[in-house]
C-alpha positions in Angstrom: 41.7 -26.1 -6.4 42.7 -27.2 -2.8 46.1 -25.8 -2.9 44.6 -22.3 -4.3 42.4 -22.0 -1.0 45.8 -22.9 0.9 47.4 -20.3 -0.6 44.6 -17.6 -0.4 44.9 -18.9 3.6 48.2 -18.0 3.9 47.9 -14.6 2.5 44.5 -13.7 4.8 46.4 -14.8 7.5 49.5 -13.0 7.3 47.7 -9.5 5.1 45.1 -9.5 8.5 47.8 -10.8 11.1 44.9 -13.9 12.5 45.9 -15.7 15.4 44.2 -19.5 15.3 41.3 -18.3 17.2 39.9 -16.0 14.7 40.7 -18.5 12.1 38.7 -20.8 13.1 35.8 -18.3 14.4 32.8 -19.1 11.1 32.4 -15.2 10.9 30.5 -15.7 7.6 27.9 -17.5 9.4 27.2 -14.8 11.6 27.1 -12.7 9.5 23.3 -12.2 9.2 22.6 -12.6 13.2 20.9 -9.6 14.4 20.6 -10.0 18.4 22.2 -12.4 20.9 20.7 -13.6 23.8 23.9 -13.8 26.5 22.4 -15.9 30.1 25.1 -14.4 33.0 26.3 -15.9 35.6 28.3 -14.3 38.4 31.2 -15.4 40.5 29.4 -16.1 44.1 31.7 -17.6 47.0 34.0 -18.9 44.4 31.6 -20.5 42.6 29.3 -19.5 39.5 25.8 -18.4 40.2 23.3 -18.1 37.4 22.2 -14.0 37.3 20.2 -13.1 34.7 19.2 -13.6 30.5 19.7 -10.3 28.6 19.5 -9.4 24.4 22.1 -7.1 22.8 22.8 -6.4 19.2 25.1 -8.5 17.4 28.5 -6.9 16.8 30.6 -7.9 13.6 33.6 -6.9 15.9 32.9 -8.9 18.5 33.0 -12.3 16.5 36.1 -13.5 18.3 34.6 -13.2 21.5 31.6 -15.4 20.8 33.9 -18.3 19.6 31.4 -19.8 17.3 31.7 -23.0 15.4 29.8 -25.6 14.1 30.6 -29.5 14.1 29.6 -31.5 11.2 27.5 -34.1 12.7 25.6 -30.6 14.0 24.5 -32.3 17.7 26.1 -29.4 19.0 28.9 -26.6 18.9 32.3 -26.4 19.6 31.7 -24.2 22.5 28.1 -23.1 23.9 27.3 -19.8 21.3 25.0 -21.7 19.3 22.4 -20.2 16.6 18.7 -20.7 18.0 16.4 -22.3 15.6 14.0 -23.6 18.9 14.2 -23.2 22.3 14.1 -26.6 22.3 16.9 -27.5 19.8 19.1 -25.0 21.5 18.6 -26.7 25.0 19.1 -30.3 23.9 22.6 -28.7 22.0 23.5 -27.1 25.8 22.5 -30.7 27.3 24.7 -32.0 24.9 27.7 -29.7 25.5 27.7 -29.7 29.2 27.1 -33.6 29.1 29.8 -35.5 28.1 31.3 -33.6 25.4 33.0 -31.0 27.8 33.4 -34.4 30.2 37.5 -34.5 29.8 37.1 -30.5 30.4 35.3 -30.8 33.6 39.0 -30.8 35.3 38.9 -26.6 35.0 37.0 -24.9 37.9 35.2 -22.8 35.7 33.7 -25.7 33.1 32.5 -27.6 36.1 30.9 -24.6 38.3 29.1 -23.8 35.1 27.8 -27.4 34.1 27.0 -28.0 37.6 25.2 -24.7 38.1 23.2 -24.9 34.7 21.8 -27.9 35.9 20.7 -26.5 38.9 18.7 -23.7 37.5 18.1 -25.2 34.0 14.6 -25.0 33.9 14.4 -21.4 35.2 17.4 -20.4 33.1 15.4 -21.8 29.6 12.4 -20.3 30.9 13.9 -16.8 30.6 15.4 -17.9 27.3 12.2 -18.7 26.0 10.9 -15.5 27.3 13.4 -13.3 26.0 13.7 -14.6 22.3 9.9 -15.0 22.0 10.0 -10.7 22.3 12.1 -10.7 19.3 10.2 -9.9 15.9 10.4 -13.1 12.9 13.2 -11.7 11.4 15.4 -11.1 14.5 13.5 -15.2 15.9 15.9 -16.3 12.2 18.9 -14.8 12.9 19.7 -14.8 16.9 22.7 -16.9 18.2 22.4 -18.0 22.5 25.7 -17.7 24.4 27.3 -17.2 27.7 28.9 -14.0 29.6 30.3 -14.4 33.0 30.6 -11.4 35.5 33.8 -10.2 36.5 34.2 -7.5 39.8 31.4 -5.7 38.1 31.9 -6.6 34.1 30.5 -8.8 31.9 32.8 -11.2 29.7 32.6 -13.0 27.0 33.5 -16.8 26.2 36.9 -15.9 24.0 38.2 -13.5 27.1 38.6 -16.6 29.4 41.8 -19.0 28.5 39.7 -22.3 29.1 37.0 -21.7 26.4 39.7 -20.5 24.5 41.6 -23.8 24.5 38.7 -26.0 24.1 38.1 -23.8 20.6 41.4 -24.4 19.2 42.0 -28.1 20.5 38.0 -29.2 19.3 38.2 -27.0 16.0 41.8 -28.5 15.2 40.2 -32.3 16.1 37.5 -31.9 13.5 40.2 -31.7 10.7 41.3 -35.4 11.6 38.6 -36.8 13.5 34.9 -38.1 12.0 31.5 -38.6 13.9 30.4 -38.0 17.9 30.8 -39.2 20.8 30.5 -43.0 20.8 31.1 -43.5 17.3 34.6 -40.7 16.9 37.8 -42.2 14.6 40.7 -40.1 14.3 42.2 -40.5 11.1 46.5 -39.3 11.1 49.2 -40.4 9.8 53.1 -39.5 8.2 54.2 -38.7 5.1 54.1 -36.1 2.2 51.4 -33.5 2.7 49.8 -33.3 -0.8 49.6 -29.3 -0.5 52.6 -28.5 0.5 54.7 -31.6 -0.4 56.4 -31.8 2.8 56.8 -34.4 5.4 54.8 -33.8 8.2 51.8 -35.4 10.5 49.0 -35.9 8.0 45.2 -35.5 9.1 42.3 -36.8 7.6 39.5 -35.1 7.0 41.2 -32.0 6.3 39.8 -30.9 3.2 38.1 -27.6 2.9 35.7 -29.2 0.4 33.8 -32.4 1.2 35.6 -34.2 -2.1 34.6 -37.4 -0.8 33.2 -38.9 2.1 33.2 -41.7 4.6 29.7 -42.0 6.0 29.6 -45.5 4.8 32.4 -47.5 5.9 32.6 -49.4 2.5 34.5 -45.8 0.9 36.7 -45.3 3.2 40.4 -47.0 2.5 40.4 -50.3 2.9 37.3 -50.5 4.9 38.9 -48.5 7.8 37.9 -45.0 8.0 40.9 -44.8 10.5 43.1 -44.3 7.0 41.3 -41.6 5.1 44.1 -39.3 5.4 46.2 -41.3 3.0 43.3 -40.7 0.5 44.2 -37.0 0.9 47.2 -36.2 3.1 46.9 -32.6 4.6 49.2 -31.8 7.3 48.3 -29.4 10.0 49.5 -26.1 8.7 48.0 -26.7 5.4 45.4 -27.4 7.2 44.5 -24.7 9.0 45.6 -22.8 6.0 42.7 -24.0 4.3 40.1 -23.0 6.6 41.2 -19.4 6.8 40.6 -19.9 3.0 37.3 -21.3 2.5 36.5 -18.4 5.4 37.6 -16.0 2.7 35.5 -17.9 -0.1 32.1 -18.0 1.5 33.0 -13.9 3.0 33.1 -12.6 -0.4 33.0 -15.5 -3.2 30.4 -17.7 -2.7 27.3 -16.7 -4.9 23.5 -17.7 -5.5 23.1 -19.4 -9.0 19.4 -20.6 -10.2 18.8 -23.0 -7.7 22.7 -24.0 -6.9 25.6 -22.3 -5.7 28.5 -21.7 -6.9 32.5 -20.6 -5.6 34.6 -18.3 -7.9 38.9 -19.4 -6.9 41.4 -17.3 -7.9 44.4 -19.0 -8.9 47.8 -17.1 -9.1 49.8 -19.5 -11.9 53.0 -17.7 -12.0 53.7 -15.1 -9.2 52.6 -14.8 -5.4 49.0 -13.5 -4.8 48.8 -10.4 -5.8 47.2 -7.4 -3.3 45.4 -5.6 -5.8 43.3 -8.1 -6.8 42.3 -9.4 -3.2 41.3 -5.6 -2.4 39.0 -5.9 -5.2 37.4 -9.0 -3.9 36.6 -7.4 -0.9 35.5 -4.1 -1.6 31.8 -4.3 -1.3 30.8 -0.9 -2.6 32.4 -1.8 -6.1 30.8 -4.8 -6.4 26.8 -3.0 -5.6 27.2 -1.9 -9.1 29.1 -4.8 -11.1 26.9 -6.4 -14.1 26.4 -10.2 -13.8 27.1 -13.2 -16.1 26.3 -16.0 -13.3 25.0 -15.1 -10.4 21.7 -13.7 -9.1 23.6 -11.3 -7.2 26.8 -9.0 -7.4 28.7 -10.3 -9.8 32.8 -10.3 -8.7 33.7 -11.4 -12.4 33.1 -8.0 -13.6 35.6 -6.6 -11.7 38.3 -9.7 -12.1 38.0 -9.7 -16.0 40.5 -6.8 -16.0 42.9 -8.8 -14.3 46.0 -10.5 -16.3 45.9 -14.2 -17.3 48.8 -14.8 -14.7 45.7 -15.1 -12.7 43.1 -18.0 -13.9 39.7 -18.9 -12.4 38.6 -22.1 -10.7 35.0 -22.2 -10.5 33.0 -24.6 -8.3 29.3 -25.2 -8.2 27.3 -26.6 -5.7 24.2 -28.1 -4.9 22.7 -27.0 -1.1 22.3 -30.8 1.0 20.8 -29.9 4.0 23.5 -28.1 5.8 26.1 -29.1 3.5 27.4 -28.9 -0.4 27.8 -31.4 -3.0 30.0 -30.2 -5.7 28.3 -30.9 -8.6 30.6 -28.8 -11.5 33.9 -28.0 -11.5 35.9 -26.0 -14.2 39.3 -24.5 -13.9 42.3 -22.4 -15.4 39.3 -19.7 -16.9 41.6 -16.9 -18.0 40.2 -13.7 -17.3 40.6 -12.8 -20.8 38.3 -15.3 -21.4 35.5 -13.6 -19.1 36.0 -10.2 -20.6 35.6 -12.1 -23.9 32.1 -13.0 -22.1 31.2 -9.8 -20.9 32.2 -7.9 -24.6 30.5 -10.6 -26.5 27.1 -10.5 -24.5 26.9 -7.4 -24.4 27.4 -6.9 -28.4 24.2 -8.9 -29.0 22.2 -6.9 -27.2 23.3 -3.8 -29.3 21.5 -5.5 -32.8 17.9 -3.6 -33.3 15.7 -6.5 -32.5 17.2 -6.3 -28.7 16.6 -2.7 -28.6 13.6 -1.3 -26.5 12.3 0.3 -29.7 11.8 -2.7 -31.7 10.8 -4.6 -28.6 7.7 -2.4 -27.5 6.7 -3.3 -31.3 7.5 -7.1 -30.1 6.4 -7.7 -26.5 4.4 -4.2 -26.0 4.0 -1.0 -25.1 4.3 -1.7 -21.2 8.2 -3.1 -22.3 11.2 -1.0 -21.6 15.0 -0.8 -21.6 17.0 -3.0 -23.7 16.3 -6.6 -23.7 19.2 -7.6 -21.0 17.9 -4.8 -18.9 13.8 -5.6 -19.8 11.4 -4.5 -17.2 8.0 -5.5 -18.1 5.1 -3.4 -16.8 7.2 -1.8 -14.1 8.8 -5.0 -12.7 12.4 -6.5 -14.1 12.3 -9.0 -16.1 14.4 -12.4 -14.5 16.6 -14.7 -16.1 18.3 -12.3 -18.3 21.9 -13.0 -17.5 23.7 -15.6 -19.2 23.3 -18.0 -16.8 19.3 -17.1 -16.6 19.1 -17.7 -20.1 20.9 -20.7 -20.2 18.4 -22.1 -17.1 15.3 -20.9 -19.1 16.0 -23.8 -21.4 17.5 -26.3 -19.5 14.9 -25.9 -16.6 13.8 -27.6 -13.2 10.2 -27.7 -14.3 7.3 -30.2 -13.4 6.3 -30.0 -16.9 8.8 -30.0 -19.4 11.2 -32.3 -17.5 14.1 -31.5 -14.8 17.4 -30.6 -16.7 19.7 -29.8 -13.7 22.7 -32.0 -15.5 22.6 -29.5 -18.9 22.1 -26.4 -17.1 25.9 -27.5 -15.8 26.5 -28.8 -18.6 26.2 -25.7 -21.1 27.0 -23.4 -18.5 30.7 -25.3 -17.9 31.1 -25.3 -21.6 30.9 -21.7 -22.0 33.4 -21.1 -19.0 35.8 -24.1 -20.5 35.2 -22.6 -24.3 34.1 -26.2 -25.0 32.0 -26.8 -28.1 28.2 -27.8 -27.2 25.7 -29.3 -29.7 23.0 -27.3 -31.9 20.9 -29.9 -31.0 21.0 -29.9 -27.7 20.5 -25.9 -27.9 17.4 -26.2 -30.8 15.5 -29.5 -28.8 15.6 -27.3 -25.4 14.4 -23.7 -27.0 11.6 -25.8 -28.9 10.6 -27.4 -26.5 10.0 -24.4 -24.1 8.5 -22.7 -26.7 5.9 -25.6 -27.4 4.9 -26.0 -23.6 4.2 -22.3 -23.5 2.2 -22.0 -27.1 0.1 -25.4 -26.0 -1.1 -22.9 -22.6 -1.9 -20.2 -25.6 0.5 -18.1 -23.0 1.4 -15.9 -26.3 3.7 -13.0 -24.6 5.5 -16.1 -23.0 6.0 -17.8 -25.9 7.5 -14.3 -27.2 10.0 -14.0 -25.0 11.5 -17.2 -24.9 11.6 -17.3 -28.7 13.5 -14.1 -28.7 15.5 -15.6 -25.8 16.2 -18.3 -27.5 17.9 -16.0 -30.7 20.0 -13.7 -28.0 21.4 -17.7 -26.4 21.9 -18.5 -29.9 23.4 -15.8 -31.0 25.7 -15.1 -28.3 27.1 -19.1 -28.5 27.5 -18.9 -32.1 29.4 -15.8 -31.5 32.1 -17.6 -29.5 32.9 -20.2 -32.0 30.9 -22.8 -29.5 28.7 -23.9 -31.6 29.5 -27.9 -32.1 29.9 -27.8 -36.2 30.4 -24.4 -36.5 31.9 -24.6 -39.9 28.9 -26.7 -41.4 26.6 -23.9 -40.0 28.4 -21.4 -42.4 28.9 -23.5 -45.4 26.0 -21.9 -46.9 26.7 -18.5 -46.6 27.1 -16.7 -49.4 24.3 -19.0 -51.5 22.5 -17.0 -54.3 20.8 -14.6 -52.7 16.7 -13.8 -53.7 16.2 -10.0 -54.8 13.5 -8.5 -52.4 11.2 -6.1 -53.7 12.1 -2.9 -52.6 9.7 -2.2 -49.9 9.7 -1.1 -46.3 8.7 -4.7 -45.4 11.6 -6.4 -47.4 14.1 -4.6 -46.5 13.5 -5.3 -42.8 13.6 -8.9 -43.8 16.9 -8.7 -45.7 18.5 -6.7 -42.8 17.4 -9.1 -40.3 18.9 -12.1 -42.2 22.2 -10.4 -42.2 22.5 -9.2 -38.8 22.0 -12.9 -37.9 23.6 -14.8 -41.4 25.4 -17.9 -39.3 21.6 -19.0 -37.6 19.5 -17.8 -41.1 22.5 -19.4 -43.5 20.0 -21.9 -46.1 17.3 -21.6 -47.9 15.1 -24.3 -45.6 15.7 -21.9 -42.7 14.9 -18.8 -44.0 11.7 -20.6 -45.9 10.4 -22.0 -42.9 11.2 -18.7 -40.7 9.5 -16.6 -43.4 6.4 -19.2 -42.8 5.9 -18.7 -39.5 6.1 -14.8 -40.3 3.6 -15.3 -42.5 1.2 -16.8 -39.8 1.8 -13.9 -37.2 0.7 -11.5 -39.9 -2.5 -14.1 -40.4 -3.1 -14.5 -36.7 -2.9 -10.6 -35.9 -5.6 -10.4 -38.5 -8.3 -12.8 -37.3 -7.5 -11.3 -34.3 -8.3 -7.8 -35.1 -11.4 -9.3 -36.8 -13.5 -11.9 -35.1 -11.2 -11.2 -31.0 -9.8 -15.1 -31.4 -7.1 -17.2 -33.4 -8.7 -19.9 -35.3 -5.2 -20.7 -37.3 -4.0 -21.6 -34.3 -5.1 -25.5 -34.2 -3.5 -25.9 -37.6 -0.3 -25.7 -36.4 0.2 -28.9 -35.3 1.5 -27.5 -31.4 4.1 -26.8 -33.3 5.7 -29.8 -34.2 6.5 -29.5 -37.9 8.0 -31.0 -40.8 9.1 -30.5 -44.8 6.0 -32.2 -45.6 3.5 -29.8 -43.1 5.0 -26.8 -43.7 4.9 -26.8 -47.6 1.1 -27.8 -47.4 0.9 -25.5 -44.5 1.6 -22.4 -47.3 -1.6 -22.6 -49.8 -3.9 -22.9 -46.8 -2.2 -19.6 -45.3 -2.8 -18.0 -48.6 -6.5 -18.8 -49.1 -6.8 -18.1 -45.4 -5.2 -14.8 -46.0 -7.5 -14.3 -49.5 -10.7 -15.0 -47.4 -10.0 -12.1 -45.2 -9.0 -10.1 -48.4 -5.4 -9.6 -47.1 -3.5 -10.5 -50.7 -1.6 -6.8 -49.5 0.9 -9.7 -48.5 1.2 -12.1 -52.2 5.2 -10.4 -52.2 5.5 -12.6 -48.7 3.9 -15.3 -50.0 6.1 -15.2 -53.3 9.7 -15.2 -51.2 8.5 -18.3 -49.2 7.5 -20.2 -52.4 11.3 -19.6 -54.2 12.9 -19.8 -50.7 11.2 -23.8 -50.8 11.9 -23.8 -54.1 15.6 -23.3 -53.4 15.8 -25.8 -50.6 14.2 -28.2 -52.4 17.1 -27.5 -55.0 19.6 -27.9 -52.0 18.1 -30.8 -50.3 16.6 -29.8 -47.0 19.2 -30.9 -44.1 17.0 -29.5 -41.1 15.4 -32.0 -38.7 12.2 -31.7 -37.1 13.2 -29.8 -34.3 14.9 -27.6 -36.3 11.7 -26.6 -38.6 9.8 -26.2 -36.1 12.2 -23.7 -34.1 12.7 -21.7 -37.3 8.9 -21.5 -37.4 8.4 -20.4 -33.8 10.6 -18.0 -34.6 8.9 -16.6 -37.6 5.6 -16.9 -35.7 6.6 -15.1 -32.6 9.3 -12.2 -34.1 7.0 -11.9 -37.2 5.6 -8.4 -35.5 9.1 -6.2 -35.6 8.6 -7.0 -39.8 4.9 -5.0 -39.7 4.4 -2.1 -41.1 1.1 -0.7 -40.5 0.8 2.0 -43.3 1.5 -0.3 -46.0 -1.0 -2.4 -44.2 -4.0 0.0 -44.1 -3.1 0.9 -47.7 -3.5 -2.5 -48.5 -6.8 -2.8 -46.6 -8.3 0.4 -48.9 -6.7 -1.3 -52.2 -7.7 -5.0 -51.6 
């Protein structure tokens, strides 16, 4: 990973021709500023005099010129452009800056005239300050950056066209690649040997990473104790160095993406040949990527566009987890082919071309105020979320105050897709029950819908990979002697169904206990068209089944059904009792979890198998 963000350095350096100043420059965090409040000062007798606070718009262009970086320990900037989160804040980080940080800078003219001169009219200079920012609107008050321009024989400059400021921004922004903490508590960590990049001997610095892959905050994990030697934990030397920040530049620019509640970077890595320019021209070109479908993220999605791409190019993906101001990499998965991607991309999209993900059969499913296509669903004008892969995959393995917090799974599933590593039916069936159950215990019905048919897409779409932990013993009963259906509309729905999705609906005991739960919705839709509630309700347990309830579950459907003089569905009834019948002849192999899914999903799909004339005819003959 670290030597593919060296290497994507080296190219944005040479393809844009950077000098070390607008390497360093964090133009990705200004990215969002909207205006920049710039105090003056004038030359006066040879000496700086503070003139006046001004706002202008924030240029992209001008980026150089502001010299803006952050330090970790975030007491204050590399130079004085700091983002304003407070007047207050920003003031101590000036206090700071002119204190002793610049101290060993104070030699230049210009350093000391403005230190000395700040603190002369500091109160009347912050006064302005306050002034000025408290006339921007909320949105502009969030993204404003403070910073200093010196008059000139009539112009205004800014802090990168003066050669001191420049200096302090490459000497300080090199330091922080080798040095850890502040002032009274800095260690420099250097040393000689191999770089572990480049594989060259060189002057190795120690905190050089462009990821934080481990850390010394506490002196126990540093090397031996002595944080003074964490560059032989990870030797970088100074042009791999620098490389690697004109890299992770690139990465948070155009590859760093939102991703349910994390974040996460996608690296491309180039296995056999130099970086090639195509593919970087893709990664930046932002009006491509308005229209690319996603898979992961909650935004543009750059995969899209990169799944095209050769497997002499592989992914490296990296999530994160937001700390404060800083990551923890929580996930990490490389060498993802883009084949593999596109593999994704067809295979997702292929489910949602089977009838039950169509809008047709979901207005008959979810209703009337549904439309599009499942992975497109807008629900009474607004768009339904979580309907990428990812968003499924989160629905079930939530962060969720009542069914539990399920962070480590998300991950989990998520980096055995991308690493086309099995994962376990299990884990899959437990985490779609259970959703299903916290949402039919709140009686939230149209919830409890769409998670179940959710639950079939995630299913599907697995299985469909060859992911599916036992795949082989999930087909080995394919192909068992089949019931004949009587012809009817009804039937034949049921039979198609089965077929379009033969590896999840492959025994006896699954289609039995699906069939059940059908059963029910046809039994619920009827009380409910009758008496405006759902008695039936209560005897399903909150959906936590068994063999043994579900087979004494079926007579007290029927005489439910019979009460209501509804026997229009004995042909239902019938299947059910030869589809136990059959299972019992097979010995049932589900587990608990597992009768109860297949149930939910019977209860909660059960409407696209309605058909409303045979119904009414029923109704007339009964």
């Amino acid at each position: 990973m670290l030597k593919a963000v060296r290497e994507l350095g080296e190219y944005v350096i040479k393809d844009e021709g950077l000098d070390e100043e607008e390497i360093f420059v964090q133009k990705t965090d200004l990215e969002r500023v909207k205006k920049v409040i710039c105090v003056v000062f004038k030359q006066k007798n040879g000496r700086l005099a503070y003139h006046n606070v001004h706002r202008e718009n924030y240029e992209p262009s001008k980026s150089k010129e502001y010299l803006y970086r952050t330090f970790d320990h975030g007491q204050y900037d590399v130079t004085p452009t700091a983002k304003i989160t407070t007047i207050e804040k920003v003031k101590k980080r000036w206090e700071l800056w002119f204190g002793s940080y610049s101290e060993e800078y104070k030699k230049d003219p210009l350093i000391l005239s403005l230190s000395d001169e700040l603190q002369r009219e500091k109160d009347t200079i912050f006064n302005e300050i306050s002034r000025k920012y408290e006339e921007l609107d909320k949105e502009e008050k969030r993204n404003s950056i403070l910073t200093i321009k010196i008059k000139e024989d009539g112009t205004e400059k800014y802090l990168g066209e003066f050669d001191i400021f420049r200096i302090i921004f490459k000497n300080e922004s090199r330091k922080k690649l080798y040095t850890w903490g502040s002032k009274g508590n800095k260690v420099e960590s250097k040393g000689e040997g191999i770089c572990s990049l480049c594989e060259k001997e060189a002057e190795l610095w120690g905190f050089a990473s462009p990821f934080p892959v481990y850390t010394v905050d506490k002196r126990g994990f540093a090397p031996c104790f002595l944080r003074e030697d964490s560059w032989k934990r990870l030797p970088i030397c100074a042009n791999c160095a620098v490389s690697s920040v004109a890299g992770r530049e690139f990465l948070d620019k155009y590859l760093l993406k939102k991703f349910y509640g994390y974040r996460f970077y996608v690296i491309p890595r180039f296995t056999f040949s130099a970086i090639q320019e195509g593919v970087i021209e893709i990664i930046k070109d932002q009006e491509k990527r308005e229209y690319t479908k996603s898979l992961l993220g909650e935004e543009d999605d750059i995969l899209d566009l990169l799944k095209e791409k050769k497997d002499a190019l592989s992914l490296i993906f990296v999530f994160l987890k937001p700390k404060q101001k800083y990551f923890d990499i929580v996930k990490y998965v490389e060498a993802v082919p883009p084949s593999w991607i596109k593999n994704l991309f067809n295979t997702f999209k292929k489910v949602s071309e089977r009838p039950i993900f169509r809008e047709e059969s979901l207005k008959r499913l979810l209703g009337k105020d549904w439309t599009y296509d499942f992975t497109d669903g807008v629900w009474k004008g607004k768009k339904v979320s979580q309907m990428d892969m990812a968003g499924m995959v989160r629905t079930f393995f939530p962060t969720s105050k009542e069914t539990g917090m399920y962070d480590k799974y998300f991950l989990d599933v998520i980096g055995d897709i991308l690493a086309q590593r099995h994962i376990d039916k299990d884990l899959l069936i437990n985490a779609f029950i259970r959703e299903i159950r916290n949402r039919h215990a709140k009686q939230k019905e149209w919830e409890e819908k769409l998670l179940s048919t959710k639950s079939l897409y995630l299913l599907t779409f697995i299985t469909e990979l060859g992911l599916i932990k036992g795949g082989d013993k999930m087909s080995e009963h394919i192909g068992e002697e089949r019931i004949n259906l009587e012809p009817r509309k009804e039937a034949v729905l049921i039979e198609d169904f089965f077929t379009q999705f033969e590896h999840a609906f492959n025994t006896a005991d699954k289609k039995a206990v699906f069939l059940e739960g059908v059963l029910v919705r046809f039994l619920l839709d009827i009380q409910y068209r009758d008496r405006k509630t759902t008695p039936f309700r209560s005897k399903l347990h909150g959906l936590k089944l068994d063999e043994g309830k579900i087979k004494k579950l079926l007579p007290e459907i029927t005489e439910k059904l019979r009460e209501y003089k509804a026997g229009y569905y004995h042909w239902l009834e019938e299947l059910i009792s030869k589809y136990l019948l059959m299972a019992d002849n097979n010995c049932w192999r589900l587990s608990k979890d597992e009768i109860s899914y297949y149930f939910a999903l019977g209860l909660n799909l059960g409407g696209i198998f309605k058909v409303k004339e045979k119904e009414e005819e029923g109704k007339r003959n009964g």
